[in-house]
C-alpha positions in Angstrom: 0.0 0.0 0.0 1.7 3.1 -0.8 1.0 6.6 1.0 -0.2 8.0 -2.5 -3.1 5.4 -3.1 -4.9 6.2 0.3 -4.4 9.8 0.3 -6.0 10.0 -3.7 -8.8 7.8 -2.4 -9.3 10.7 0.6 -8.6 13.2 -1.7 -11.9 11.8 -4.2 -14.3 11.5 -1.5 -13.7 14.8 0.1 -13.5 16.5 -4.0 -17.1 15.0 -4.1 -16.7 12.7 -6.5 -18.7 10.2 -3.5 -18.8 6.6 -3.2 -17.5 4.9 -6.2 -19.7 2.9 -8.2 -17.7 -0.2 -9.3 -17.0 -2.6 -6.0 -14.6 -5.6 -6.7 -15.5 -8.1 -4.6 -18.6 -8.5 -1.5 -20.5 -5.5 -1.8 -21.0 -3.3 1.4 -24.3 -2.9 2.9 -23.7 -1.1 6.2 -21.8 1.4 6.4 -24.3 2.9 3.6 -22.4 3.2 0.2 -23.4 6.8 0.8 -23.4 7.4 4.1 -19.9 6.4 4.9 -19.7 8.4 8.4 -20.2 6.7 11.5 -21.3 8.0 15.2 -20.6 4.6 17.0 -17.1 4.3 17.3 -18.0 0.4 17.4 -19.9 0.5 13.9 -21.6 -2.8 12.3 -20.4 -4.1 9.4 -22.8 -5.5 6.6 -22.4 -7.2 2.9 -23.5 -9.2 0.6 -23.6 -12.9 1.1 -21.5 -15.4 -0.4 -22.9 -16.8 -3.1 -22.8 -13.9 -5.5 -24.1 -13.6 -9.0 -20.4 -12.8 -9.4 -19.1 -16.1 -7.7 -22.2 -18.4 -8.2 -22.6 -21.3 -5.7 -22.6 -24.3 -5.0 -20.4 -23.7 -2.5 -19.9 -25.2 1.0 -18.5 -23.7 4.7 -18.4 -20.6 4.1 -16.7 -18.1 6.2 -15.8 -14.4 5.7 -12.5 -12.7 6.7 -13.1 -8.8 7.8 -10.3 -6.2 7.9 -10.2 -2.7 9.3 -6.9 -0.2 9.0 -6.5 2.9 10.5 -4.9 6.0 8.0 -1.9 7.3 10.1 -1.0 11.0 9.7 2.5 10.3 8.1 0.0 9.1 4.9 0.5 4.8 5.5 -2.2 2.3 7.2 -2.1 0.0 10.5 -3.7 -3.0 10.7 -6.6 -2.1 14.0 -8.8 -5.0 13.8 -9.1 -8.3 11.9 -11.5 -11.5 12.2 -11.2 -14.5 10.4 -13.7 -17.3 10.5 -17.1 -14.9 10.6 -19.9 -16.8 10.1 -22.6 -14.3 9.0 -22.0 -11.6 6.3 -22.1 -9.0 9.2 -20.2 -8.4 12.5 -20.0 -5.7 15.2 -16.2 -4.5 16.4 -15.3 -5.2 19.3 -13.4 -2.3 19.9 -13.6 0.8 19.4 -12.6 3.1 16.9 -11.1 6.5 17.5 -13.4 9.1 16.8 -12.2 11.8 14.5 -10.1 8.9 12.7 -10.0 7.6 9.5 -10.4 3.9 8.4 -10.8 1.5 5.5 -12.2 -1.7 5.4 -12.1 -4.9 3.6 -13.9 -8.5 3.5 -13.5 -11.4 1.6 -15.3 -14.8 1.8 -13.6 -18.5 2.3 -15.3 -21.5 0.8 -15.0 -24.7 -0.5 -16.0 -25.8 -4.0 -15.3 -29.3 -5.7 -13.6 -30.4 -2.4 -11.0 -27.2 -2.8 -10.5 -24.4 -0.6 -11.2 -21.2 -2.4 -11.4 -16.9 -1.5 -13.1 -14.4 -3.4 -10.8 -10.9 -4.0 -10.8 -8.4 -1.2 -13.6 -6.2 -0.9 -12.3 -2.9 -2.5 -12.8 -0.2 -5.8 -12.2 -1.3 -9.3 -11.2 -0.8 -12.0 -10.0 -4.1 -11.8 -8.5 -6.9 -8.7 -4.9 -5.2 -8.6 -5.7 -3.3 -5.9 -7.0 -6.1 -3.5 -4.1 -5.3 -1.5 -4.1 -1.9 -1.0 -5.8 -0.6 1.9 -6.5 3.0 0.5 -8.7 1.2 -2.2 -11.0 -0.4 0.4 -14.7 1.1 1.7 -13.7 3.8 3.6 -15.4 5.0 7.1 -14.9 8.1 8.7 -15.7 7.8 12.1 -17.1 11.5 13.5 -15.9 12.8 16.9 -18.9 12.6 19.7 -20.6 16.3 20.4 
């Protein structure tokens, strides 16, 4: 992840260009596409489930894999929160986030098909997959400071 690619992200959401349209991956349902601010600094996480028209079934044991980083001030990323093993396409943190900060976040599902292990790409903008490992891609979520 270079400094560059989460600070152009930034710099396009707060330029009003908004939520981008093309999602590579598990689609986010909560945080809202468009209502990417959070007041609880322990947010739920929603997306779609696994089977996708993308990724058609059948499939078996699936489990999803959710990622949160925190944008540090010097421009880079830090890992804040990961769970592996998630059994519904949703899950509460269980900490809490700093308000004020910035974050990004990523899932991907784990299944089995044809008696192989298989994951879908991480959750993030398109154009295409290459950026499935760069943080500054992923749904962002600005979390606001408390009144």
């Amino acid at each position: 992840m270079t400094r560059l690619s989460a600070a152009a992200g930034l710099l396009a959401l707060a330029a009003g260009c908004g939520w981008p349209s093309r999602v590579i991956g598990l689609r986010p349902i909560e945080p809202a596409p468009h209502a990417y601010r959070s007041k609880d600094a322990s947010p739920m996480f929603r997306w779609e489930a696994f089977p996708t028209p993308e990724f058609p079934g059948p499939v078996a044991g699936v489990r999803y894999e959710l990622r949160v980083v925190e944008q540090r001030p010097d421009g880079g990323v830090r890992e804040v929160y990961a769970r592996r093993g998630l059994e519904r396409p949703e899950h509460r943190l269980e900490v809490s986030l700093v308000p004020g900060g910035t974050y990004f976040w990523s899932v991907r599902a784990w299944f089995r098909r044809e008696g192989r292990v298989r994951v879908t790409p991480w959750s993030h903008f398109g154009p295409d997959a290459s950026a499935r490992d760069s943080p500054g891609r992923w749904l962002p979520i600005f979390v606001r400071a408390t009144p």
